[in-house]
Backbone as CSV, one residue per row, in Angstrom:
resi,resn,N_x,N_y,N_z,CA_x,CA_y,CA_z,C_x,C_y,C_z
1,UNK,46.121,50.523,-4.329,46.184,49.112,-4.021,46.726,48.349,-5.229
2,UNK,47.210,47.357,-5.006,47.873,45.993,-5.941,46.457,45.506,-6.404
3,UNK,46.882,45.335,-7.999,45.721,44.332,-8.710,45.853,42.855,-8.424
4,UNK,46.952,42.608,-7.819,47.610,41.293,-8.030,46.521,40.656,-6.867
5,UNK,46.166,39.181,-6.905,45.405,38.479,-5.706,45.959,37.729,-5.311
6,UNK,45.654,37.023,-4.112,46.656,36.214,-3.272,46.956,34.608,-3.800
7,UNK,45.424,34.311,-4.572,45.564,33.187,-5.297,46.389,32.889,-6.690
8,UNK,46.880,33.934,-6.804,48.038,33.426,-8.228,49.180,33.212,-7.803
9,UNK,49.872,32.208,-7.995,50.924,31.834,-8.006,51.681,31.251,-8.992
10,UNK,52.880,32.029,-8.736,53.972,31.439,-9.668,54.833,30.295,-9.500
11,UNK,54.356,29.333,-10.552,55.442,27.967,-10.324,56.845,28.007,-11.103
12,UNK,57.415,27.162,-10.269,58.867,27.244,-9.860,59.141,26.065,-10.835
13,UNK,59.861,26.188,-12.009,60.292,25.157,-12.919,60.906,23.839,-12.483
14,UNK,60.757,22.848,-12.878,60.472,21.569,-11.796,62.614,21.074,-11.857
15,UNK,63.338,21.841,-12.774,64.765,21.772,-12.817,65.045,22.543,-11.407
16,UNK,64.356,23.686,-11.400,64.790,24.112,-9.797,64.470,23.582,-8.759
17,UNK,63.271,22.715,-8.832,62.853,22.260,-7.448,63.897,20.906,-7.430
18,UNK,64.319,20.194,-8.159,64.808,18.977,-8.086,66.416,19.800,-7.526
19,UNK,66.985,20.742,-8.461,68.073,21.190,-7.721,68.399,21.412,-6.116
20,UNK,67.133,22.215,-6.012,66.876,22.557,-4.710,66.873,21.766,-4.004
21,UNK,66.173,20.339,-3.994,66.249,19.211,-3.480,67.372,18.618,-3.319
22,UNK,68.307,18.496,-4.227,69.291,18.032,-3.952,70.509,18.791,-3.402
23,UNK,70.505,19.991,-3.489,71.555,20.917,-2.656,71.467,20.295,-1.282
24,UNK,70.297,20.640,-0.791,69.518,20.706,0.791,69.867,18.974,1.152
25,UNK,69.159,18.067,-0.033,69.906,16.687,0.224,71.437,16.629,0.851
26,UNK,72.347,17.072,0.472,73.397,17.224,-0.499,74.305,17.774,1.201
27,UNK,73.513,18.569,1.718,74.146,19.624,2.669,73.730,18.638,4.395
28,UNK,72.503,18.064,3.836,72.354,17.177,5.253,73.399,16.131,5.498
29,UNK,73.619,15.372,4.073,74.241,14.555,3.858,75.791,14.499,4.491
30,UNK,76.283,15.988,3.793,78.199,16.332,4.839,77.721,16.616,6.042
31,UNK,76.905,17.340,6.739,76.688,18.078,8.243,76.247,17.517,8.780
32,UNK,75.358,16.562,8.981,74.206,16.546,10.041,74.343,14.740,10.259
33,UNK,74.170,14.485,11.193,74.801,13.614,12.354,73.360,12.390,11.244
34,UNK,73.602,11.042,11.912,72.836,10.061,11.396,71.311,10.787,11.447
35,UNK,70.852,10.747,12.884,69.854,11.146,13.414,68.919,12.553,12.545
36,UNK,69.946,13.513,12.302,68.958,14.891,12.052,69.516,14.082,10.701
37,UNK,69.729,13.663,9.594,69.913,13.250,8.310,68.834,12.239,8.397
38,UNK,67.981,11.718,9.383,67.095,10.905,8.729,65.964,11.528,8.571
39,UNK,66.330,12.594,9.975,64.807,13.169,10.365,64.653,14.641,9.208
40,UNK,65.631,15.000,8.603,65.665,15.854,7.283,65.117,15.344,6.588
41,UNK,65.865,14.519,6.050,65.377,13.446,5.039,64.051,13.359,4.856
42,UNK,63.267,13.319,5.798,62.077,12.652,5.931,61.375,13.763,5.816
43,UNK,61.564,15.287,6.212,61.208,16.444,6.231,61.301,17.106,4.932
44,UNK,62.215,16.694,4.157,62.689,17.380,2.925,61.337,16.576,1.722
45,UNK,61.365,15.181,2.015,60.973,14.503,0.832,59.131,14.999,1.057
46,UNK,58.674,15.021,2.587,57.406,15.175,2.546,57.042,16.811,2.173
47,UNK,58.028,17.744,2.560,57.477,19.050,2.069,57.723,19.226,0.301
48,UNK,59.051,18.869,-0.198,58.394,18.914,-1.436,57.827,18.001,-2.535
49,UNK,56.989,16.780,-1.790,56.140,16.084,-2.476,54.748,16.754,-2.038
50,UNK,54.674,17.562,-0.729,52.740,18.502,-0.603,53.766,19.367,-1.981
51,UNK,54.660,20.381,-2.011,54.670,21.377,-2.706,54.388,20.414,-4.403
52,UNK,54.839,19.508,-4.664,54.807,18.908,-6.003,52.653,18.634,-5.913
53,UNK,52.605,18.446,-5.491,50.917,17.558,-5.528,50.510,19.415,-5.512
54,UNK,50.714,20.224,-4.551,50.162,21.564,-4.722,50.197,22.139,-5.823
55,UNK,51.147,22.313,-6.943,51.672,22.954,-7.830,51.256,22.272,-9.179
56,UNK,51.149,20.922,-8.641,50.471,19.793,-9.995,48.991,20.274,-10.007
57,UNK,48.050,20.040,-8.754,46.901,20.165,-8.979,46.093,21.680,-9.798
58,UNK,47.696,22.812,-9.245,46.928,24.077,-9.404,46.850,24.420,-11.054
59,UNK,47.592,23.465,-11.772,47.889,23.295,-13.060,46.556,23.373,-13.699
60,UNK,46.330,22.075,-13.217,44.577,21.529,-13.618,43.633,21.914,-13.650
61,UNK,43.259,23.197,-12.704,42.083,23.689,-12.351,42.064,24.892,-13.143
């Protein structure tokens, strides 16, 4: 068996997540019609602000 446990996680340096963010920004922005660009939009900013508050808190503890 793996020593490793399910509760460690590795965080993702906050230059990649902002990249990441903005590629995916970046790609709704040329492709995707008014409609799925708002509803991205809105999808993009709330999943990685839980992943930012997740990754902040796990800092702390």
């Amino acid at each position: 068996m793996s020593d490793t446990t399910h509760s460690e996680h590795k965080s993702v340096p906050l230059a990649v997540s902002i990249a990441a963010f903005l590629i995916l920004f970046t790609i709704l922005a040329v492709f995707a019609d008014t409609f799925i660009f708002i509803l991205g939009t809105i999808g993009l900013v709330v999943t990685f602000a839980f992943y930012g508050n997740e990754s902040h808190s796990d800092n702390h503890h």
